[in-house]
C-alpha positions in Angstrom: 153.1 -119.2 215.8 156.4 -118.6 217.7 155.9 -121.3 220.2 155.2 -124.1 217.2 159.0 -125.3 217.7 158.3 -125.6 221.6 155.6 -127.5 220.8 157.8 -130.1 218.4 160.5 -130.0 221.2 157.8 -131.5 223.7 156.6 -133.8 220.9 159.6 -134.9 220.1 161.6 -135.6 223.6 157.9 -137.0 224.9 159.4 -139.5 226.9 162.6 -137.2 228.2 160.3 -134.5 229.5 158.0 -137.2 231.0 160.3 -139.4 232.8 159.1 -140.3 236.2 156.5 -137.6 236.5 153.3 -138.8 238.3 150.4 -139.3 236.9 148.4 -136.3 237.2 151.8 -134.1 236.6 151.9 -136.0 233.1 147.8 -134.4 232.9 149.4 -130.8 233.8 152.1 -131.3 230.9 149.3 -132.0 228.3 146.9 -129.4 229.8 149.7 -127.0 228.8 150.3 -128.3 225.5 146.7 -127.8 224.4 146.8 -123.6 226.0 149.7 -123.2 224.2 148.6 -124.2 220.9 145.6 -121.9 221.5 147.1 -118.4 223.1 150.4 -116.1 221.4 153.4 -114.9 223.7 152.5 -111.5 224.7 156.3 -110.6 226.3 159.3 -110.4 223.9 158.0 -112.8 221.4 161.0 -112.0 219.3 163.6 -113.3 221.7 161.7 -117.1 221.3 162.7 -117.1 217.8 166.0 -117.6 218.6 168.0 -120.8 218.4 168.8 -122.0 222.1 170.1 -124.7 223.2 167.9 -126.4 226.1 169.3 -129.0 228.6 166.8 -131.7 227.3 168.7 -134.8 228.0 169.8 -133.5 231.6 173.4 -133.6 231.5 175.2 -132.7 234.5 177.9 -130.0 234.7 181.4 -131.3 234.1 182.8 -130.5 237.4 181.5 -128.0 240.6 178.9 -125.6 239.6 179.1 -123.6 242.9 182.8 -122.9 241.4 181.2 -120.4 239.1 179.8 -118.4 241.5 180.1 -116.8 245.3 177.8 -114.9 246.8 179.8 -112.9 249.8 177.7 -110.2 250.9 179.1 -109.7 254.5 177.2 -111.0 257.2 174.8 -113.0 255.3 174.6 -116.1 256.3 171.9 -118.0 254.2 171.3 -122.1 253.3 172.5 -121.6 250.0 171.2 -123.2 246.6 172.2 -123.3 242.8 169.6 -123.2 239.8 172.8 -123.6 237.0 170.6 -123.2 233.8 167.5 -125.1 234.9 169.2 -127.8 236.9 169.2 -127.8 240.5 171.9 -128.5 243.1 172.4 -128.5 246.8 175.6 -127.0 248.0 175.4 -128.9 251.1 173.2 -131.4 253.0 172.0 -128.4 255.6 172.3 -131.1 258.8 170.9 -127.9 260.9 167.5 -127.2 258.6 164.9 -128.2 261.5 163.3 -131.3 261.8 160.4 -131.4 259.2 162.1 -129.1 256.5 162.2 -130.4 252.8 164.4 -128.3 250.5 165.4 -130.5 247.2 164.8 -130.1 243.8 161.5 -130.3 242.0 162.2 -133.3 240.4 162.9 -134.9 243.0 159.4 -133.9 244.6 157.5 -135.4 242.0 159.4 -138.6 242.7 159.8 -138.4 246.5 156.4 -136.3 247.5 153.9 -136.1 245.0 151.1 -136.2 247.5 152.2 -133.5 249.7 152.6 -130.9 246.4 150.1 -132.3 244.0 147.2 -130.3 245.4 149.2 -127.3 245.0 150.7 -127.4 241.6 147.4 -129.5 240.1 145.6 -126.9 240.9 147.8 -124.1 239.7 146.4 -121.8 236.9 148.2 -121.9 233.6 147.0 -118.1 232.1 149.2 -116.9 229.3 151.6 -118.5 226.7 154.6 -118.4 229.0 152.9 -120.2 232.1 152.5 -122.9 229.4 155.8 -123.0 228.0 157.3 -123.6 231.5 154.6 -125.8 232.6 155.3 -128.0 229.4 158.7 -127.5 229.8 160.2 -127.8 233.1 162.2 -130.7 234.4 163.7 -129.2 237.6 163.8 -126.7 239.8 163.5 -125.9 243.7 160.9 -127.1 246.0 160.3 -126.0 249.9 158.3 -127.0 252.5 158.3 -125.6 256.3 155.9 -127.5 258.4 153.4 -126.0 260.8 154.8 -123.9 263.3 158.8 -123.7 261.9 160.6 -120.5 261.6 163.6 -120.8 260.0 166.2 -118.8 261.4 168.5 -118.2 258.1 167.0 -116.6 254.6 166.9 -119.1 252.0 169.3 -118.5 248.9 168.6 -119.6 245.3 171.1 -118.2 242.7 169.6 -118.5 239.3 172.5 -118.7 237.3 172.9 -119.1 232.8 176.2 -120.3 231.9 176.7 -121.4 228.2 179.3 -121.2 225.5 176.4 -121.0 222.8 172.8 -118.9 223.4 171.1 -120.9 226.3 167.2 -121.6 227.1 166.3 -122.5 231.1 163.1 -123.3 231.7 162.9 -123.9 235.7 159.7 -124.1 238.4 160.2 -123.4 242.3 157.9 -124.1 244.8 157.0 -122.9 248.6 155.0 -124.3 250.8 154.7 -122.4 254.2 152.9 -124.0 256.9 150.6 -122.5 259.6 152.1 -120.2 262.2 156.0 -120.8 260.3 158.1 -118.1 258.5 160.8 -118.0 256.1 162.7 -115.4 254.0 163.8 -116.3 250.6 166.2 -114.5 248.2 166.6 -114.9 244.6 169.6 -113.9 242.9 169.3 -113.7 239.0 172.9 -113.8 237.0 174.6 -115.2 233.9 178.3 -116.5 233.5 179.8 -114.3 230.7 177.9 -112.0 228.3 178.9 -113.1 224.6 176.2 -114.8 224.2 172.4 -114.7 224.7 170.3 -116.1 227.1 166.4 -116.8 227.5 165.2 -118.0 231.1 161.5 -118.4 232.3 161.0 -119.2 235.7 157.9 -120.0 237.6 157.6 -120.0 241.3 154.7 -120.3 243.6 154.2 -119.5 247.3 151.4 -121.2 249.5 151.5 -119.2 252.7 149.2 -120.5 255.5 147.6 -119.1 258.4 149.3 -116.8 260.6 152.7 -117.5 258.9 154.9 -115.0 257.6 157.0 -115.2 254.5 159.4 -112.6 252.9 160.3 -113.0 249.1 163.1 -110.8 247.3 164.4 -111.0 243.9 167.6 -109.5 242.6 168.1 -109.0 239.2 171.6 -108.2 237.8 172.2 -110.1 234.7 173.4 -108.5 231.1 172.6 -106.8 228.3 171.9 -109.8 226.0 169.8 -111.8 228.5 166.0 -112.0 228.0 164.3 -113.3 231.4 160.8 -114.2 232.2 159.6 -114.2 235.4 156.2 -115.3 237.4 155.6 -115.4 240.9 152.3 -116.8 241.9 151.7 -116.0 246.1 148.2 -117.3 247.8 147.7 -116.1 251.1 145.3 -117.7 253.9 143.8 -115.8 257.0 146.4 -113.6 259.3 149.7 -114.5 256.9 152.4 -111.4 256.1 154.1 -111.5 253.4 156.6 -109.2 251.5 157.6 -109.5 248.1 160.6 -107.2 246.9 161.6 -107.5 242.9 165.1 -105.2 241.9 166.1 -105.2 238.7 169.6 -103.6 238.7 171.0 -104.4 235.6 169.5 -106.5 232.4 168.8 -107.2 228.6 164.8 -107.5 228.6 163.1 -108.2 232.2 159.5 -109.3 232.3 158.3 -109.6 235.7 154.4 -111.3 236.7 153.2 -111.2 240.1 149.9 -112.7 240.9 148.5 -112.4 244.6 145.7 -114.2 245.9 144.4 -112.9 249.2 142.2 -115.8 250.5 141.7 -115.0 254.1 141.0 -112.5 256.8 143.3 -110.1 258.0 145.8 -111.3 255.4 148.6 -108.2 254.9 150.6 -108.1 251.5 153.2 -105.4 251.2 154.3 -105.6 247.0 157.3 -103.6 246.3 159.7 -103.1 243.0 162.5 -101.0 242.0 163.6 -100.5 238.6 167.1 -99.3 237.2 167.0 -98.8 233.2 170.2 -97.6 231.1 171.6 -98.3 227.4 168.3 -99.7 225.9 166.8 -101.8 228.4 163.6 -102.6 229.3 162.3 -103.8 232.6 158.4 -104.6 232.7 156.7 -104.9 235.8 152.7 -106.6 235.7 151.3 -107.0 239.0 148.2 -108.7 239.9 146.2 -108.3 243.6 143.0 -110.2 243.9 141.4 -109.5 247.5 138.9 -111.9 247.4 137.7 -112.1 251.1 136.7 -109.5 253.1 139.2 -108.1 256.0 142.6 -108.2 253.8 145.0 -104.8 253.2 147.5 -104.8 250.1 150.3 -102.1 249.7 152.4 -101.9 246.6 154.8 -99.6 245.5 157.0 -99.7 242.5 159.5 -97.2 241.3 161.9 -96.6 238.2 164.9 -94.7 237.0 165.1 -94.8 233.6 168.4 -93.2 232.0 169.5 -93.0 227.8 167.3 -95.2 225.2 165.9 -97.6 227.9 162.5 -98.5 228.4 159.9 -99.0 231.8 156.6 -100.6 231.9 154.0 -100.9 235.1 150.9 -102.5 234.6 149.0 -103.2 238.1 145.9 -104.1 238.6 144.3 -104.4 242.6 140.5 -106.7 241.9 138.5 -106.2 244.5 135.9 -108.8 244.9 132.3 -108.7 245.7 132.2 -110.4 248.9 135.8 -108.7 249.9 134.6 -105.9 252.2 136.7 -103.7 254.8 139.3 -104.1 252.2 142.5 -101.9 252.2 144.2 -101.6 248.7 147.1 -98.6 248.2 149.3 -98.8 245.1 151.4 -96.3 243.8 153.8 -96.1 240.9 156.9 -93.5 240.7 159.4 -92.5 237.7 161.9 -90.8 237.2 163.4 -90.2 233.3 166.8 -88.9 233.5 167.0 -88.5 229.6 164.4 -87.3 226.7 165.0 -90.8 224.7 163.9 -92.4 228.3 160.2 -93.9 227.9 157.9 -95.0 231.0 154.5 -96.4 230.0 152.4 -97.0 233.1 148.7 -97.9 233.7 147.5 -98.4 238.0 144.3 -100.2 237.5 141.1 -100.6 240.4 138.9 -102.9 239.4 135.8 -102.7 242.9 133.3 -105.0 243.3 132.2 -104.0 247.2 131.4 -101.1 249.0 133.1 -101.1 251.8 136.9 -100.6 251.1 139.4 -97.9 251.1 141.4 -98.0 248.1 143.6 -95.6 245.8 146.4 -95.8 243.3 148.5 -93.2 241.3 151.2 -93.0 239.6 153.4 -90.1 238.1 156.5 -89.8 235.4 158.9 -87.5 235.7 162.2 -85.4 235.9 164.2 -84.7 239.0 164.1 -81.0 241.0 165.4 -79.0 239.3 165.2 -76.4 242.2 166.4 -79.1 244.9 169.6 -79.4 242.6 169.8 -75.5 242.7 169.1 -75.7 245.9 171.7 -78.2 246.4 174.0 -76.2 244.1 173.9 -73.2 245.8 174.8 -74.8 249.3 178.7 -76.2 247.8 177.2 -79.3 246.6 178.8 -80.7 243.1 176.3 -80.9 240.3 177.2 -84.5 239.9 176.6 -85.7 243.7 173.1 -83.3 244.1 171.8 -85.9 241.3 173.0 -88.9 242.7 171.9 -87.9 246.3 168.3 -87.1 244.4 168.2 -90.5 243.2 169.2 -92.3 246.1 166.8 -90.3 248.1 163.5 -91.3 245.5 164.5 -95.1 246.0 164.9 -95.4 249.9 161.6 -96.1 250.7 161.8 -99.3 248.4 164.4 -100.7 250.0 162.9 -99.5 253.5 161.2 -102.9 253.1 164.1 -104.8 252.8 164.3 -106.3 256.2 167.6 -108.4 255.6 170.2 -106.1 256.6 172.9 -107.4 255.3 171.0 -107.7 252.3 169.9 -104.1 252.6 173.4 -102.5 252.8 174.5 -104.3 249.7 172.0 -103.1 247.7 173.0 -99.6 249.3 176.1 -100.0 247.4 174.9 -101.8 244.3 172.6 -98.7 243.6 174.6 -96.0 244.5 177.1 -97.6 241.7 174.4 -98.0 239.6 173.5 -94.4 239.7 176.7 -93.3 239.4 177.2 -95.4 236.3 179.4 -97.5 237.6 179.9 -101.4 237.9 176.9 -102.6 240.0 177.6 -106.6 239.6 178.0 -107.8 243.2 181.0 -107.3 244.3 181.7 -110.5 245.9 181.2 -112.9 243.0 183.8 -114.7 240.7 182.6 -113.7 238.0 181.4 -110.3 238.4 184.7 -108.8 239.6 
């Protein structure tokens, strides 16, 4: 199997990849170890064969790792942190965080607080190959915790960033723990440092958000055309929480996204939203999972793609309702557009009801743009070129109508209108993106 050599990496740097981890950590590690010798990688096997290197030892960077990157999107202000490969550092000390407020790295969790997070991650679910590999794998990554009734008043910013001067592996696990009646917004920024070589990341994060509490999670994606990255985002939700999840995938190699929602509690809301951009021959796969599994919870979800030249789209969603889950509310719809014939979308909305009591749809459609809006367009002085773009634009505002960080919001205004235009649509802001 493809994942034998991960499995003789683990054996092999046993004691490297177990080095102060707690007891029932150590348990996790070996629970992983015997699922992955059992189940295959089902997303991009092919770009595991690869030889990467992987930061077993955990060698520090020679020098400042924030000097690789700058994030400057005007009027942003966020308490900013770096994931460089799958090692994590802390730009600052953050005096102002409020009192309470753990942000550090996940290593230094399982040192420092192993009985705050161990009946979160112990009891995490490790269900496919590449939940193993990371569980067997990871030695750092970013841990938060807001206590009962803290609202922070600044978006929390991680910036996932690959840097290597031969391929690179990152294997890196995040965790959130929101407490009752708190809220917090965190961004994810996904990017690589230079695109001669190839890079393989999968990253794991989980969200607890308690009762009453509201959380807002976005993901940016704009990376190259040789990186492979594998993403899961795991979100449990108890009574009366909000939360928004927003994934963007701008510009890639191979993107596989997995969102899993548990909706344990009444009146929980989830709003589930994703926008795709596909050129040259990439592919961007989006698999989202919605389990309403008490009664009184609503889910929306919405994802969209515009797929241009050879590249490739895949949706797979599936909203579980559960038995005992009635007066749920479950709405999911899926979008395309596919600007050119070699274009592909493959998309498959799934209901799975187990009560009677629920109103639920989903639907999903794959298509071209207007072509009598652009005569329309046309007719009224409008350049052939611009009708298109305004098209596009207009198809993907409704996605980014849930992006409540406004500065946030106007950036990715810009980054897609370049995008559609076929222009640069690196952030403009960065070192090493101008």
């Amino acid at each position: 199997m493809v994942q034998d050599s991960y499995i003789a990496l683990f054996n092999e740097n046993k004691n490297l990849f177990l080095s102060e981890n707690p007891q029932w950590y150590i348990e996790k590690r070996t629970e992983a170890l015997n699922i992955l010798s059992e189940k295959e990688i089902e997303s991009f096997k092919d770009a595991y064969t690869l030889d990467y290197g992987l930061n077993v030892s955990r060698l520090p960077f020679a020098g400042d790792p924030f000097s690789l990157f700058r994030c400057d999107i005007p009027g942003l202000a966020t308490s900013n942190y770096l994931v460089l490969n799958d090692s994590f550092y802390a730009q600052n000390s953050e005096p102002n965080l409020p009192e309470g407020v753990i942000i550090c790295s996940l290593s230094e969790a399982l040192k420092d607080y192993s009985d705050l997070i161990k009946p979160y991650l112990h009891k995490s679910n490790i269900s496919n190959a590449d939940m193993a590999i990371n569980t067997l794998l990871a030695q750092d990554g970013m841990f938060i915790y807001i206590p009962d009734g803290v609202q922070l008043e600044k978006p929390i910013q991680l910036v996932n960033l690959m840097y290597g001067k031969v391929d690179m592996m990152a294997v890196s696990r995040n965790l959130a723990i929101i407490g009752e009646n708190a809220k917090a917004q965190v961004l994810v920024c996904d990017h690589v440092y230079g695109e001669e070589v190839n890079y393989l990341s999968n990253r794991l994060t989980q969200v607890f958000v308690g009762k009453n509490s509201t959380y807002e999670h976005y993901k940016l994606e704009s990376s190259s055309s040789k990186t492979t990255n594998i993403s899961t985002l795991e979100i449990y939700q108890e009574a009366g929480s909000q939360v928004l999840s927003n994934l963007i995938t701008l510009a890639n190699g191979k993107t596989h996204n997995r969102v899993e929602v548990n909706l344990n509690g009444k009146g929980a809301y989830l709003s589930l939203n994703g926008l795709g951009l596909g050129q040259d021959s990439e592919k961007i796969e989006n698999h989202t999972f919605i389990n309403h599994n008490v009664a009184g919870a609503t889910s929306n979800e919405l994802f969209k793609y515009i797929l241009n030249d050879n590249s490739v789209g895949n949706f797979y969603g599936l909203i579980k309702v559960m038995k005992d889950a009635q007066q749920t509310q479950a709405y999911q719809t899926n979008r395309n557009l596919c600007l050119s014939k070699e274009a592909r979308m493959f998309t498959r909305p799934q209901l799975e009801i187990y009560a009677d009591d629920v109103k639920c749809n989903h639907g999903a459609t794959v298509g071209q743009l207007d072509e009598s809006a652009l005569f329309y367009m046309r007719a009224r002085g409008i350049d052939p070129v611009e009708a298109k773009m305004l098209l596009m634009f207009a198809f993907v505002h409704d996605v980014l109508d849930n992006v409540r960080i406004e500065p946030l919001k106007d950036r990715l205004q810009l980054l897609i209108e370049r995008r559609l235009r076929g222009d640069n649509t690196h952030c403009g802001g960065c070192k090493i993106c101008r």
